[in-house]
Legacy VTK file of the C-alpha trace (Angstrom):
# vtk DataFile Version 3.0
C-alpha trace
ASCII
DATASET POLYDATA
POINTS 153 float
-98.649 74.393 178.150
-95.594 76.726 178.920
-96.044 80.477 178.087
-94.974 81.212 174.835
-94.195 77.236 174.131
-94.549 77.740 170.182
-96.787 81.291 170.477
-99.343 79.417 172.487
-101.670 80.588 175.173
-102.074 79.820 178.587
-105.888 78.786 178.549
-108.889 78.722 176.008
-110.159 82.005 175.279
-113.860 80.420 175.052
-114.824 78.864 178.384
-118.085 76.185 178.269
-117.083 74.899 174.583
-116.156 71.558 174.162
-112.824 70.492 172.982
-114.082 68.794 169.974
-116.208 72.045 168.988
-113.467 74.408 169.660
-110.972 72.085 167.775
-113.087 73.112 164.948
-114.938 76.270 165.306
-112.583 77.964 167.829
-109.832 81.175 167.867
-106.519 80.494 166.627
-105.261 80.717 170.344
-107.934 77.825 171.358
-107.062 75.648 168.619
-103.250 75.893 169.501
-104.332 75.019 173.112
-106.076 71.952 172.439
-103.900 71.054 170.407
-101.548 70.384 172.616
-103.672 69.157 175.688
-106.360 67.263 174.855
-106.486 63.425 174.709
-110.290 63.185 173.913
-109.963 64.840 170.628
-111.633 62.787 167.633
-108.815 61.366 164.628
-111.285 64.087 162.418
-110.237 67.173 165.178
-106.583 66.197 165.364
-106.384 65.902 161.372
-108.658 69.410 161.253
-105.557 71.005 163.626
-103.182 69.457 161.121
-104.354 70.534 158.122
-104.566 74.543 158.724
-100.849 74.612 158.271
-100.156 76.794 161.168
-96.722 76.227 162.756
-98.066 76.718 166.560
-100.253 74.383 166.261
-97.978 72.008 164.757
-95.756 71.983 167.318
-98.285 71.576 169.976
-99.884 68.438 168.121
-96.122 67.309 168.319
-96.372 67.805 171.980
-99.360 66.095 172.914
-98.741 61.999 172.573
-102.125 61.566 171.335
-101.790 62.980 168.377
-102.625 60.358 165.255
-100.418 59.168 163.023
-102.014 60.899 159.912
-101.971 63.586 161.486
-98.387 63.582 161.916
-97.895 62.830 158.491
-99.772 66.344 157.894
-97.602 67.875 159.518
-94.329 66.261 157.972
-95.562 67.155 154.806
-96.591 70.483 155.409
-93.832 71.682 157.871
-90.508 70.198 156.508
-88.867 72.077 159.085
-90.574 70.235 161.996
-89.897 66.785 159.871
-87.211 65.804 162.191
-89.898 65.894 165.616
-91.841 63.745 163.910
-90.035 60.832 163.146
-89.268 61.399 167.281
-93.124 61.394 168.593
-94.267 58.172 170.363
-96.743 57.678 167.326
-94.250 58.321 164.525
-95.201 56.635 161.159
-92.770 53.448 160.518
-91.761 55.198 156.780
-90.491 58.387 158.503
-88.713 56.456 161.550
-86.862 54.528 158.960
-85.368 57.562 157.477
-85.002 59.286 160.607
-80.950 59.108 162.302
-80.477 56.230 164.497
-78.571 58.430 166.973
-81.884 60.361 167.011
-84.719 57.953 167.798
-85.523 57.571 171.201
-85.991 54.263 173.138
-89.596 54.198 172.848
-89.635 54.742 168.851
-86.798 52.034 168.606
-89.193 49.288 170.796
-91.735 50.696 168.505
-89.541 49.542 165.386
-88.018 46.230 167.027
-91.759 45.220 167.837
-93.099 45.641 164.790
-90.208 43.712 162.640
-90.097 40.852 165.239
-86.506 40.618 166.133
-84.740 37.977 167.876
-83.299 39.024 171.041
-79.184 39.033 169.259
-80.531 41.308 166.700
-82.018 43.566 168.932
-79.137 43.771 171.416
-77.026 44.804 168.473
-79.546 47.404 167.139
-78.908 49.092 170.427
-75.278 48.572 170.119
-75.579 50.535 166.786
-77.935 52.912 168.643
-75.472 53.664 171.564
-72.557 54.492 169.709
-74.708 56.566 167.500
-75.663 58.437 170.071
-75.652 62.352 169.763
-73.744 62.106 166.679
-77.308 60.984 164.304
-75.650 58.749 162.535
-77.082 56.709 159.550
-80.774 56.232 159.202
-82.159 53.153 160.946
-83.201 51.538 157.770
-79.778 51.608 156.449
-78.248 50.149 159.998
-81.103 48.245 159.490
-80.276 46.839 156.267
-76.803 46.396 157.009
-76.976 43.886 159.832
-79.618 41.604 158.004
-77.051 41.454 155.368
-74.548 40.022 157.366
-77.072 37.294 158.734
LINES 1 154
153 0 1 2 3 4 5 6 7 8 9 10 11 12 13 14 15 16 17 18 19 20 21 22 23 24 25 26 27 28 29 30 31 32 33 34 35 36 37 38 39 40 41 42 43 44 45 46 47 48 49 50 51 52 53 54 55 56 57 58 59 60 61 62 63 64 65 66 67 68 69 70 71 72 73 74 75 76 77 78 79 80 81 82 83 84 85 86 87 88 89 90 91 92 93 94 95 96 97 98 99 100 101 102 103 104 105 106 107 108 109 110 111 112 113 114 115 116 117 118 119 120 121 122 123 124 125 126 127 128 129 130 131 132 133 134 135 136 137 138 139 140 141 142 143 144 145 146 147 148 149 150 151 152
């Protein structure tokens, strides 16, 4: 974790814990650190993190790729401010990546999408098209681009 990367720390304060434990029972400062670097952490731990509604540790469950989808959608709801990262982590829920700018999604949420809907490979090439001269500029959401071109199929 980088010093000061959302007011975090630079190690647990509580050596000889376990993650799980300290995900739970720990200081605000070890929470925010496992938070954002453990992998091991239990779906209940990650939620736990979630649900205390602190912004640190929000933003380091949005840095750490295994963080669960419900507890993304924690955060979303709780931090409206932090909506936008959200719809951007690799394990975004599909009802906030809809709404979310196609200009803004990155590749690996748009596979994500194009996987899930079961495009053919002409829809998908123009999804990308869309995507690309998006780019930078946000654009409209990708359900709307998304609704548009199976309109004119």
């Amino acid at each position: 974790m980088a010093p000061g990367f959302f007011g975090g720390p630079h190690w647990p304060s509580s050596p000889g814990r376990s993650a799980e434990w300290l995900a739970f029972h720990g200081s605000r400062e070890d929470q925010w650190w496992f938070a954002a670097v453990s992998e091991d952490l239990s779906d209940e731990a990650f939620a736990h993190l979630a649900s205390l509604g602190d912004l640190g540790i929000a933003g380091s469950l949005l840095s750490n790729h295994s963080t669960p989808m419900a507890a993304l959608l924690t955060i979303a709801r709780t931090h409206p401010e932090l909506q936008e990262m959200v719809r951007l982590h690799g394990n975004a829920p599909f009802e906030l990546m809809l709404e979310a700018p196609l200009g803004h999604l990155t590749q690996t949420a748009l596979n994500r999408f194009l996987q899930h809907v079961r495009v053919g490979e002409e829809e998908r090439l123009a999804l990308f098209a869309a995507k690309d001269a998006e780019a930078g500029v946000g654009g409209e959401s990708l359900q709307s681009v998304w609704n548009r071109m199976r309109s004119h199929s």
